[in-house]
GUKOLZA-59001 format. One record per residue (C-alpha): residue number from 1; x, y, z; chain. Coordinates in nm, 2 decimals. Example, Ala and Ser with C-alpha at 12.3 -4.5 7.8 and 13.67 -1.06 7.14 Angstrom:
BEGIN
[rec 1,[1.23,-0.45,0.78],'A']
[rec 2,[1.37,-0.11,0.71],'A']
***
This chain:
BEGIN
[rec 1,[14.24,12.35,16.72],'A']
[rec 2,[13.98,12.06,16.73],'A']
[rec 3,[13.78,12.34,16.96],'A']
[rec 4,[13.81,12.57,16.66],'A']
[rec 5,[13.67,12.37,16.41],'A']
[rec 6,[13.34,12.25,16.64],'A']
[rec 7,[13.34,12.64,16.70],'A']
[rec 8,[13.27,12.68,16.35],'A']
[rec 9,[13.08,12.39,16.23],'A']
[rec 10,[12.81,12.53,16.54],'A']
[rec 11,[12.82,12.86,16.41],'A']
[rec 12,[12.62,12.75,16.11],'A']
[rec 13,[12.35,12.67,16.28],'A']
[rec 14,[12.35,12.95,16.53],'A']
[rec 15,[12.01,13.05,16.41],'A']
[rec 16,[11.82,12.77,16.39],'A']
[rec 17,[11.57,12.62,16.71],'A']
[rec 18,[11.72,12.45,16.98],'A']
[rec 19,[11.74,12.12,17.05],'A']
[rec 20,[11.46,12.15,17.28],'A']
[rec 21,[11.22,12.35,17.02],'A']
[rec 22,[11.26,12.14,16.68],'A']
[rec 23,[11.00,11.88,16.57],'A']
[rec 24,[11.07,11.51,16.67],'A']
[rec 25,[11.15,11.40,16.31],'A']
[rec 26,[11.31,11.74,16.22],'A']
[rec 27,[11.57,11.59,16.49],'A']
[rec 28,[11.61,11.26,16.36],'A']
[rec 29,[11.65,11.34,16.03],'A']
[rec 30,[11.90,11.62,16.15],'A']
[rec 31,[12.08,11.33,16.35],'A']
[rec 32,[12.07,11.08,16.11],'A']
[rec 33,[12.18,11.35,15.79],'A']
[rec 34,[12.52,11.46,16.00],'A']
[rec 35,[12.56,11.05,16.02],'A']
[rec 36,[12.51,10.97,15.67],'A']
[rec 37,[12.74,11.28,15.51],'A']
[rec 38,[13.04,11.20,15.77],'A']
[rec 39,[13.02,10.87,15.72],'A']
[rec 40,[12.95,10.74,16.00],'A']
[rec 41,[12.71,10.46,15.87],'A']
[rec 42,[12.95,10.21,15.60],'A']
[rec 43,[12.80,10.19,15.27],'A']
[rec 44,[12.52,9.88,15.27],'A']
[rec 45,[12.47,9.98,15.64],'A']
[rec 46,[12.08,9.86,15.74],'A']
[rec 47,[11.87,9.99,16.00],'A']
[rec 48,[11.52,9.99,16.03],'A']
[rec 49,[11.22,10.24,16.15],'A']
[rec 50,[11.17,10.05,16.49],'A']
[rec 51,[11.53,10.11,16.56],'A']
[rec 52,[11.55,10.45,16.48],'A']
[rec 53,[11.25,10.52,16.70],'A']
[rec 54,[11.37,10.36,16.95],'A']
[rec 55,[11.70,10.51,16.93],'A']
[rec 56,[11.56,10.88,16.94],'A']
[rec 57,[11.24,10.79,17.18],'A']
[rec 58,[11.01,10.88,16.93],'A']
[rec 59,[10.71,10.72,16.78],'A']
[rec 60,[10.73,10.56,16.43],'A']
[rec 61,[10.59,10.82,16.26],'A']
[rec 62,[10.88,11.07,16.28],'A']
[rec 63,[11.09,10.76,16.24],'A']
[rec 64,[10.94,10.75,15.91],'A']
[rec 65,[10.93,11.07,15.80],'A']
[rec 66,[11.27,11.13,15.84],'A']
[rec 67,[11.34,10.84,15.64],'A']
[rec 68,[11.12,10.99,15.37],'A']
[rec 69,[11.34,11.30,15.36],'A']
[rec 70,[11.67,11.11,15.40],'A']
[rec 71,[11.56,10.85,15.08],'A']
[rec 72,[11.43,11.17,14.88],'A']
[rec 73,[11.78,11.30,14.92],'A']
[rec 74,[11.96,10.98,14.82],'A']
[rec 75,[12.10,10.96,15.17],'A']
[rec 76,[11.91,10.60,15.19],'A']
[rec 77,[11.79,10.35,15.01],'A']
[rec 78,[11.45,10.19,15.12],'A']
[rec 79,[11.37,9.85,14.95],'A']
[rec 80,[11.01,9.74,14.83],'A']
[rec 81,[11.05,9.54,15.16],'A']
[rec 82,[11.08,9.84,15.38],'A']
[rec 83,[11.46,9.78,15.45],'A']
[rec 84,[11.63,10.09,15.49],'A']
[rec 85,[12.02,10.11,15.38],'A']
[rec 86,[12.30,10.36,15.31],'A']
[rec 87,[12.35,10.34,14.90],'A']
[rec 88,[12.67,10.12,14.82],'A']
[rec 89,[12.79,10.35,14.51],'A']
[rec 90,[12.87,10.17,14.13],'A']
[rec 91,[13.18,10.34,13.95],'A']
[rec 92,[12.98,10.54,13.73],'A']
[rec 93,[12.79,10.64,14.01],'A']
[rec 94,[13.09,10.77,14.17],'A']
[rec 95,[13.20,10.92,13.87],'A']
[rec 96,[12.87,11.13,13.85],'A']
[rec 97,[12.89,11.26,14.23],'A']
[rec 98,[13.26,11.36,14.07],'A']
[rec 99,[13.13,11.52,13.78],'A']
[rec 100,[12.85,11.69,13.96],'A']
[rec 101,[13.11,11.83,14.28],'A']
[rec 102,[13.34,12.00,13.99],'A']
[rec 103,[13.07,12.16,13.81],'A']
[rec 104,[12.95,12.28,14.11],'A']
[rec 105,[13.22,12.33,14.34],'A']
[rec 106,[13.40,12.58,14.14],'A']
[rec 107,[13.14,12.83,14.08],'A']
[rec 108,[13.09,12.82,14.42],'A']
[rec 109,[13.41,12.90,14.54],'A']
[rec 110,[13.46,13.17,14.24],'A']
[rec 111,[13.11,13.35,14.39],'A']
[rec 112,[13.30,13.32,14.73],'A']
[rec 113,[13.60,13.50,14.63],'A']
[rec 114,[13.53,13.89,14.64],'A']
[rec 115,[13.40,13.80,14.99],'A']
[rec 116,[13.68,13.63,15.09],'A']
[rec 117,[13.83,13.89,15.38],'A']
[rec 118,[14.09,13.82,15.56],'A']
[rec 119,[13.93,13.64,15.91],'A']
[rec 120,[13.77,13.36,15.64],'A']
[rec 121,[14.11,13.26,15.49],'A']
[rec 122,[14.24,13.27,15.86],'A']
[rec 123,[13.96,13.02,16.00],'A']
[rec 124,[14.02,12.77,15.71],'A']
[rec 125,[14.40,12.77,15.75],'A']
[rec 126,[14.31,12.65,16.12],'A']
[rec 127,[14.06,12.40,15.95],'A']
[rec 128,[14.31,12.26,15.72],'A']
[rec 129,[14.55,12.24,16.04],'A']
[rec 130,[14.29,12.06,16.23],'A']
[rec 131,[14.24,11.83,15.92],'A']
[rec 132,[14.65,11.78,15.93],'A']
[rec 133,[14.59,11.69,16.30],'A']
[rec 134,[14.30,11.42,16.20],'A']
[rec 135,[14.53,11.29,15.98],'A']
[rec 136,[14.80,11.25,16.19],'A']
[rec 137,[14.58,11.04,16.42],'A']
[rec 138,[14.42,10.83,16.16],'A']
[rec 139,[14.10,10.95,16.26],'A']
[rec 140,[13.90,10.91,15.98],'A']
[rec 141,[13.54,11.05,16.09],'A']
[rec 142,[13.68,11.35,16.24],'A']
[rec 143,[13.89,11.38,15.89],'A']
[rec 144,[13.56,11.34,15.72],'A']
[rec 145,[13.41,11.62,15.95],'A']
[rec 146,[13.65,11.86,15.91],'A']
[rec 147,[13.75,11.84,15.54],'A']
[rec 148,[13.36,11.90,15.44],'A']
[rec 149,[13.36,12.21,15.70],'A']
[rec 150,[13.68,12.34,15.50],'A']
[rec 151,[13.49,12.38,15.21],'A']
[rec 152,[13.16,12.46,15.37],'A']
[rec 153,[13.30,12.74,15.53],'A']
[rec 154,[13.44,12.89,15.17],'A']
[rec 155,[13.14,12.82,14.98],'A']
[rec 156,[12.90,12.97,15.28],'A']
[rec 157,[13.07,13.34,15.14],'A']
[rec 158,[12.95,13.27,14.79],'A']
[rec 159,[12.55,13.35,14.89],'A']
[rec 160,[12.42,13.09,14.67],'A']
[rec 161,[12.25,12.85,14.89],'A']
[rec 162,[12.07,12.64,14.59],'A']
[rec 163,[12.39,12.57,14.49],'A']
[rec 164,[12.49,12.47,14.80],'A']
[rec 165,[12.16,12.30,14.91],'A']
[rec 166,[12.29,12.11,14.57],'A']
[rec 167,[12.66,12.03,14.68],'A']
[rec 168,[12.57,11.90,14.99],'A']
[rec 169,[12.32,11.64,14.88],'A']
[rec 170,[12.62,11.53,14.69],'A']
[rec 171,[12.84,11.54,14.97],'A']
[rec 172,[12.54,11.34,15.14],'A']
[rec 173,[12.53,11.08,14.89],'A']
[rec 174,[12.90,10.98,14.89],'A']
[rec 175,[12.95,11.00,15.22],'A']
[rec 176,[12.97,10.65,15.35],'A']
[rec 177,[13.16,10.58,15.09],'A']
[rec 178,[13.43,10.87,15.12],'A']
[rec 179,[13.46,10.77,15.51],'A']
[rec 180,[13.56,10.43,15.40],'A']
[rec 181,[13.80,10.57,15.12],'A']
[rec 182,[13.97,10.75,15.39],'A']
[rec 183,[14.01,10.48,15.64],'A']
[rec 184,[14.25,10.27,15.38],'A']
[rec 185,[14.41,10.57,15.26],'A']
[rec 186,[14.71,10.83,15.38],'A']
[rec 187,[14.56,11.18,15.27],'A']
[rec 188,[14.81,11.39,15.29],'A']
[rec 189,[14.74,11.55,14.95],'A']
[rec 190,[14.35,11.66,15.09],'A']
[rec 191,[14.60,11.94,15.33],'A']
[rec 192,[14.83,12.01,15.01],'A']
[rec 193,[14.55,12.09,14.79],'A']
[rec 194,[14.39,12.30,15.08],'A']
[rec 195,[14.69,12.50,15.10],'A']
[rec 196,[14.70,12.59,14.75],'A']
[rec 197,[14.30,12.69,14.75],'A']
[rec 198,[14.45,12.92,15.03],'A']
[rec 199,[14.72,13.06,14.84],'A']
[rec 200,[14.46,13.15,14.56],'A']
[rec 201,[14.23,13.33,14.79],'A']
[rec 202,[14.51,13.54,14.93],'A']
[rec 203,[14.60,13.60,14.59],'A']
[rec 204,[14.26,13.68,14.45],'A']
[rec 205,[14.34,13.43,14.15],'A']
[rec 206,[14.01,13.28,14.02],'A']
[rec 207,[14.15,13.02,13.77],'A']
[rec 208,[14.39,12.93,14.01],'A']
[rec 209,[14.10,12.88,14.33],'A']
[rec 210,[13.85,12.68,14.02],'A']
[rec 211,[14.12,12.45,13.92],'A']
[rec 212,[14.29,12.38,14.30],'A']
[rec 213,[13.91,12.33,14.44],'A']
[rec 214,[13.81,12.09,14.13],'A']
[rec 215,[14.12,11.91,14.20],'A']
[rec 216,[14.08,11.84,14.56],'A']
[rec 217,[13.70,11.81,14.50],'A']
[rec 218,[13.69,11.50,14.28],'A']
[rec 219,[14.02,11.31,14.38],'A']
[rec 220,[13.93,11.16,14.63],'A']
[rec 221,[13.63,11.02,14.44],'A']
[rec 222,[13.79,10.92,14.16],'A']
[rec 223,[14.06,10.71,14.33],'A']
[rec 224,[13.78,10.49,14.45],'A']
[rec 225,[13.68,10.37,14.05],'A']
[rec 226,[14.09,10.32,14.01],'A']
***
C-alpha cells in the first residue's frame, strides 16, 4: 500500500523535468519545499545558505534563491541577520492557517465532486488505508506525507489550481508544526473523517463532502491552540 501512495504522489509530477534537467535552485527549493510541508524540519529549525549549498553541491547563489522563494512563501523565516528558520506558529496564527484551510478547502473539494469517477474514490480509500497503516506504526512523517496526498489527490479533480497554489502554501506554512502535533498525538479520527469524505463522494452529497472536509481540515490545527 505504501507503494501505492508513492505511486501517486509521483504521478503529480509526471510532467515536469527530470532530475537531471531542472535548474540548480529550482532543485533545492523543490527539496527543501517537500521538507518544510511534511515536516520534516521542527518548527524554530535553523539552517543556513552555506549548509544548504553544501548540502545540494551547489554554489550560494541557488542556495539563496531558493531561500528567497521559500521566505516569499512563508515556508521560512530569514532574520535581519541572515539566519534562516522554519516559522514557530502563535495561536492566532494557527487559527488563521485554520480559518484560511476551511474557506478554501471546501470549495475545492465541492469543484472536485462532479469529477469524482469511480478510480479517484478508489485511490484515496487505499490512501486513507496507507495513512491507517502510518498510524499504526507511529510514523509520523510518513502520516504527514500521506494525509496531505489524500487531499491533494481530491482537490487535483477540482481544476482550480490558484486555489490550490493557495492551499498548499497553507499546508506549507503549518507544516513543521502539524508534524510535531502528530508525533504527541493518536490520530485515529484523521482515517474516520477520511472515511466519511469518502462516503460523501460516493454519495454525491455536497454539504455532506464541505462539512466532513472542513472538519478534518482544521482539527488538527485547532487542537494545537487547546
Amino acid at each position: 500500500m505504501e507503494a501505492v501512495c508513492d505511486h501517486m504522489f509521483n504521478m503529480a509530477d509526471r510532467d515536469r523535468p527530470t532530475e537531471n534537467t531542472v535548474p540548480a535552485h529550482e532543485r533545492v527549493y523543490r527539496n527543501l519545499r517537500a521538507r518544510v510541508m511534511h515536516g520534516a524540519l521542527p518548527p524554530g529549525a535553523a539552517l543556513t545558505l552555506r549548509g544548504i549549498a553544501a548540502e545540494f553541491g551547489v554554489s550560494m547563489t541557488p542556495a539563496r534563491e531558493a531561500v528567497r522563494r521559500l521566505v516569499a512563501e512563508g515556508a521560512f523565516k530569514l532574520s535581519s541577520s541572515g539566519r534562516v528558520s522554519t516559522p514557530e506558529l502563535t495561536n492566532d496564527r494557527i487559527e488563521e492557517l485554520a480559518a484560511l484551510r476551511a474557506l478554501l478547502e471546501p470549495e475545492l473539494a465541492s469543484r472536485a465532486l462532479p469529477r469524482a469517477h469511480f478510480a479517484l474514490i478508489e485511490r484515496m480509500q487505499a490512501i486513507n488505508t496507507v495513512i491507517e497503516q502510518m498510524i499504526e506504526k507511529h510514523d509520523a512523517g510518513g502520516y504527514v506525507r500521506s494525509n496531505l496526498e489524500f487531499h491533494r489527490t481530491l482537490y487535483l479533480r477540482a481544476q482550480a489550481p490558484a486555489m490550490l497554489a493557495l492551499t498548499e502554501t497553507v499546508w506549507l506554512q503549518s507544516g513543521p508544526t502539524m508534524r510535531s502535533l502528530y508525533e504527541r498525538l493518536q490520530r485515529k479520527a484523521a482515517t474516520e473523517n477520511h472515511r466519511k469524505i469518502i462516503a460523501a463522494l460516493r454519495a454525491g452529497d455536497d454539504p455532506g463532502l464541505r462539512l466532513a472536509i472542513r472538519v478534518d481540515a482544521t482539527q488538527g490545527l485547532r487542537m494545537l491552540t487547546t
